[in-house]
Every structure is written in structure tokens, then in C-alpha cells.
C-alpha positions as CSV (number, residue, x, y, z in Angstrom):
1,X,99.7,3.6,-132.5
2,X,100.2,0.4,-130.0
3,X,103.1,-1.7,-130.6
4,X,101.7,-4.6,-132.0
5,X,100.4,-2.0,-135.3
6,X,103.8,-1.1,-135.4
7,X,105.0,-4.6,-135.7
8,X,102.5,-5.4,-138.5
9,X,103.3,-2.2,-140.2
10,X,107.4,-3.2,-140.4
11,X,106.4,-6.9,-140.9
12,X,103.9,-5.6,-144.1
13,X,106.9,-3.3,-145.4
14,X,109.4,-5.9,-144.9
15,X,107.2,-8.4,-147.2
16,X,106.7,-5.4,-149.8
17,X,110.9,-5.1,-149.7
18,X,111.3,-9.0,-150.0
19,X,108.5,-9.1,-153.1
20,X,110.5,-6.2,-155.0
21,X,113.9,-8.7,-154.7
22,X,112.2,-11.5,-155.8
23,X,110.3,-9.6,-158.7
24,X,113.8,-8.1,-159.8
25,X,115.4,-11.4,-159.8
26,X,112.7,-13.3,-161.8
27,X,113.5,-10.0,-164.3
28,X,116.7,-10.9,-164.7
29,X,116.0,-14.6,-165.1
30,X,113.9,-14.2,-167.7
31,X,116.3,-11.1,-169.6
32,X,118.7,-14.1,-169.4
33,X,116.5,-16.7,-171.2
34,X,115.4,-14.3,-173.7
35,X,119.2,-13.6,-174.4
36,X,119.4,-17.9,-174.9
37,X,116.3,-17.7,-177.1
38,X,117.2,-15.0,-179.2
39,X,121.2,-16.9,-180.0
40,X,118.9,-19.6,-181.2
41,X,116.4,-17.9,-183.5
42,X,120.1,-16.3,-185.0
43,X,119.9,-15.3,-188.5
44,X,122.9,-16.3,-190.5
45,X,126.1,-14.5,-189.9
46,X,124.5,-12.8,-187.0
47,X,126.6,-12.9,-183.1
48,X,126.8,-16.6,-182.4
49,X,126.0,-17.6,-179.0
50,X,128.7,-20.5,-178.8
51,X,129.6,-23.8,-180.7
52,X,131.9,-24.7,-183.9
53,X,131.8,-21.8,-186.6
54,X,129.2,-22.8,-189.4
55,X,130.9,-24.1,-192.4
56,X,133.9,-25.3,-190.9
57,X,135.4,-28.2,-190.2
58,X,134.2,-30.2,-187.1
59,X,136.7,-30.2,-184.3
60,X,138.9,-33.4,-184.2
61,X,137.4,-36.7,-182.7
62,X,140.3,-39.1,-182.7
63,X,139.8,-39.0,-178.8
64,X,136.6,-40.8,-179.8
65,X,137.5,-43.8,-182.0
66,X,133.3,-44.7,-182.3
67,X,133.3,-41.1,-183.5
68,X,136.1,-40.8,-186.4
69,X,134.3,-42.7,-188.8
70,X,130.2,-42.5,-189.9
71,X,128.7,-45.1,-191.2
72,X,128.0,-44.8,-195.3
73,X,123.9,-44.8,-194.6
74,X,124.1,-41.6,-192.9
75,X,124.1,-38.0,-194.4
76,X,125.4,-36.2,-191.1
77,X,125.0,-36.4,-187.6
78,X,123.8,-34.6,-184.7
79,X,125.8,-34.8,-181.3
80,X,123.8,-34.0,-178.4
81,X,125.6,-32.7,-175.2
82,X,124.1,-33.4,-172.4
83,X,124.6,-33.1,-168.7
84,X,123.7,-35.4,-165.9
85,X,123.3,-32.6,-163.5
86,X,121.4,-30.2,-165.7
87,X,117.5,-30.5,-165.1
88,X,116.6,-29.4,-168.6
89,X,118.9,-32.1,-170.2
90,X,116.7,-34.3,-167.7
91,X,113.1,-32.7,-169.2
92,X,114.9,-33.6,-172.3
93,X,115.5,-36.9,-172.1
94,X,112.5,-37.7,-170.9
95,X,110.9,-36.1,-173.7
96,X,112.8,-38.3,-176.0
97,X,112.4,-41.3,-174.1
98,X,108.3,-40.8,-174.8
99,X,109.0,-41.2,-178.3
100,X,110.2,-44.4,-179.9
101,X,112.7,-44.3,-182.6
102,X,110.5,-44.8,-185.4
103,X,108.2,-41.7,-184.5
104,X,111.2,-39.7,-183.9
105,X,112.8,-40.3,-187.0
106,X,109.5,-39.3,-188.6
107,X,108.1,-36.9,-187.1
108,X,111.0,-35.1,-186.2
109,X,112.9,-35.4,-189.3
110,X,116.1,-36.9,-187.9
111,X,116.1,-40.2,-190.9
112,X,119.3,-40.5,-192.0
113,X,121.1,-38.7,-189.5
114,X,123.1,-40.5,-186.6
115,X,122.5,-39.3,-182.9
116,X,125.1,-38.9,-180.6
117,X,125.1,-38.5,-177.0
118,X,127.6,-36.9,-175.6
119,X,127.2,-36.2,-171.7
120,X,129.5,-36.8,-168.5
121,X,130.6,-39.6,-166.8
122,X,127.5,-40.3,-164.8
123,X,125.0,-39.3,-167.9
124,X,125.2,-42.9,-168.9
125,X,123.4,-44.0,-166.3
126,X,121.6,-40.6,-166.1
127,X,120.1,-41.0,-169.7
128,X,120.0,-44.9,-170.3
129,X,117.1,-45.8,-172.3
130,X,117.6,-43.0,-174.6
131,X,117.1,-44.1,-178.3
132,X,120.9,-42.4,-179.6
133,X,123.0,-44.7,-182.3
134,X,126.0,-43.9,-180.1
135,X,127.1,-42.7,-176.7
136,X,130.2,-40.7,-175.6
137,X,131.3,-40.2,-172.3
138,X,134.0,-37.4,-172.0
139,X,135.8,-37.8,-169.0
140,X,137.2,-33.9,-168.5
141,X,134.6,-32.3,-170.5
142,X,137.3,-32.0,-173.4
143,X,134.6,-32.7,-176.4
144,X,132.5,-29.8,-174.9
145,X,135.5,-27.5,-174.8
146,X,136.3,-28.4,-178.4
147,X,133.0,-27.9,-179.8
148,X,132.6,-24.9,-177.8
149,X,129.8,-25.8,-176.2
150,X,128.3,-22.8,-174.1
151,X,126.1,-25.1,-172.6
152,X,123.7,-27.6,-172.1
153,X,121.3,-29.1,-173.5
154,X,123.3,-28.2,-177.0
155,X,123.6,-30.0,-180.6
156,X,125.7,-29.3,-183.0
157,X,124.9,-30.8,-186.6
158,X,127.5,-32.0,-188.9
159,X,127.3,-33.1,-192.5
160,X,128.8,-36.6,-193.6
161,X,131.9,-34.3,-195.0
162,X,132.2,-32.8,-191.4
163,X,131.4,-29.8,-191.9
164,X,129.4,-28.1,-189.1
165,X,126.1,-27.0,-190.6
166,X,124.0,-26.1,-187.9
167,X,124.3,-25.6,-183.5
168,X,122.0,-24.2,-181.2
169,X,120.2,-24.8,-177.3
170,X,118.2,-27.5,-177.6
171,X,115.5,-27.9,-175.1
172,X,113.0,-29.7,-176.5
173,X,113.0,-32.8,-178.8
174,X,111.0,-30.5,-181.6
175,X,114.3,-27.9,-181.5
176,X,116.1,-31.3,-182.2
177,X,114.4,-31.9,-184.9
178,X,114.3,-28.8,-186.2
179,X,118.1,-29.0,-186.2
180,X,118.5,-32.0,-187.6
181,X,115.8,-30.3,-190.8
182,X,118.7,-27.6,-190.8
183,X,121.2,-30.3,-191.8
184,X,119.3,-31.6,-193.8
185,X,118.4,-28.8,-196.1
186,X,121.7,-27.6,-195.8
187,X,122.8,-31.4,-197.4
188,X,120.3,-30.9,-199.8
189,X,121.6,-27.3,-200.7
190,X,125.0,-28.5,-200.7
191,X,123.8,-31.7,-203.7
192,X,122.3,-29.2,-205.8
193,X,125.3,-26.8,-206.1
């Protein structure tokens, strides 16, 4: 065999070895995002994946005086954390930028419920234009430590009582929504008893 065969033959063999690393680390990406997927789809009372307990009481916002009080029209609240270095938080918002506030509140279900934005210092100018009824900027990331926020994009749902009633990874403006139903229903459940 001539030395230029050789060359191909180590140069094909090192592309096979390369392919198999790259393979096995797409693997574990996706192992990882399955692991994300499945803490959302999480039955009650099943391993939670992070956030307040569900049922108990919101962790303290006096830090946040826009935050201590809701206003009467509202049966709960959502706060969205959100951060400006995170490209799904950025897929995000520009998913909820698309939709105005009237077809969100519609067609996602979130009437009645006040959105909060919660994201770093430079998220404000990150995510301006977002349709939110307020926006807090934690300094030290001390909101997301209270709330036990694993992560972002992440909402937590709390009823006008604060009570947490729902949290989860939300990356997409439909698992918004679909949060927001949660709180919702749980509301509704809670008018009944």
C-alpha cells in the first residue's frame, strides 16, 4: 500500500472516531432534554424537577414592593423567569412578542391572570416589547433562588391567596398557557370546595 492510501485510510478512521464522539454527545443531549420533558409532563406528587412546593405558600416578595400586592381583577399570577443570556428565553420571547395581548389572553387562556417577568439586569432591554403587566429585575438572582428556580425559561403559577398551584419549563408560549389553564382550574377547584 503507497503512502498516500495510508494517509486516507487513518484520515477515513479518524473521521469514523470523530462521528462516534459527536453521535455520543448528541445522545446525551437529548437523554438530558428528555429528563427536562419528562419533570414537566410530572404527575402530581411525582419527583419534582425544581420550583416552590405545590400548595404552599409563595416565597416572600417584599424585596419586590410592585410584587406584594395583586391587583383585585386578577385570580393569580404567573411569574416568568427569564434570562437575557439564555437562547430559549430568547425563542420565547419572540414567540410572545408575535402575539398581541388580546390573542394571548384568548387563545392561550391567561385572562385574569397577571404576567410577570422576572429576568436579570440586562433582560429589560433583552425582552422590551414583551406584553407582561409587570417587570422585575433581580439584581443577584435572589427571586430565582427563592422560588427555586432550576432554570430558565421557568413559571411558576400562583393563586390570588399565594399559594403556588402550578411550575414547570416553559419553552413555548402554548406551555405558558397551558400553565396559566393549570391555575386556573386549580382556582376553579379551589371555589367549588
Amino acid at each position: 500500500m503507497s503512502a498516500a492510501w495510508t494517509g486516507l485510510f487513518v484520515a477515513l478512521w479518524l473521521v469514523v472516531v470523530l462521528l462516534v464522539v459527536l453521535v455520543l454527545g448528541l445522545i446525551r443531549k437529548v437523554a438530558a432534554l428528555e429528563a427536562v420533558a419528562a419533570g414537566d409532563r410530572r404527575e402530581p406528587g411525582a419527583e419534582r424537577v425544581g420550583g416552590p412546593s405545590l400548595g404552599s405558600p409563595a416565597p416572600s416578595l417584599t424585596a419586590h414592593p410592585e410584587l406584594t400586592t395583586m391587583p383585585a381583577t386578577r385570580h393569580g399570577r404567573v411569574l416568568l423567569f427569564l434570562n437575557s443570556s439564555c437562547s430559549a428565553c430568547r425563542r420565547l420571547a419572540d414567540e410572545l412578542r408575535m402575539h398581541d395581548r388580546a390573542v394571548f389572553t384568548s387563545g392561550l387562556d391567561v385572562g385574569g391572570v397577571e404576567l410577570v417577568l422576572v429576568t436579570d439586569r440586562d433582560g429589560r432591554a433583552a425582552f422590551a416589547g414583551l406584553n407582561v403587566d409587570v417587570i422585575v429585575v433581580q439584581a443577584g438572582g435572589e427571586l430565582s433562588c427563592a422560588w427555586s428556580v432550576p432554570g430558565t425559561p421557568f413559571a411558576v403559577a400562583v393563586d390570588h391567596d399565594g399559594i403556588v398551584r402550578a411550575s414547570a419549563f416553559t419553552n413555548t408560549a402554548t406551555r405558558l398557557g397551558e400553565l396559566s389553564r393549570a391555575l386556573r382550574t386549580s382556582i376553579d377547584a379551589t371555589a367549588v370546595a
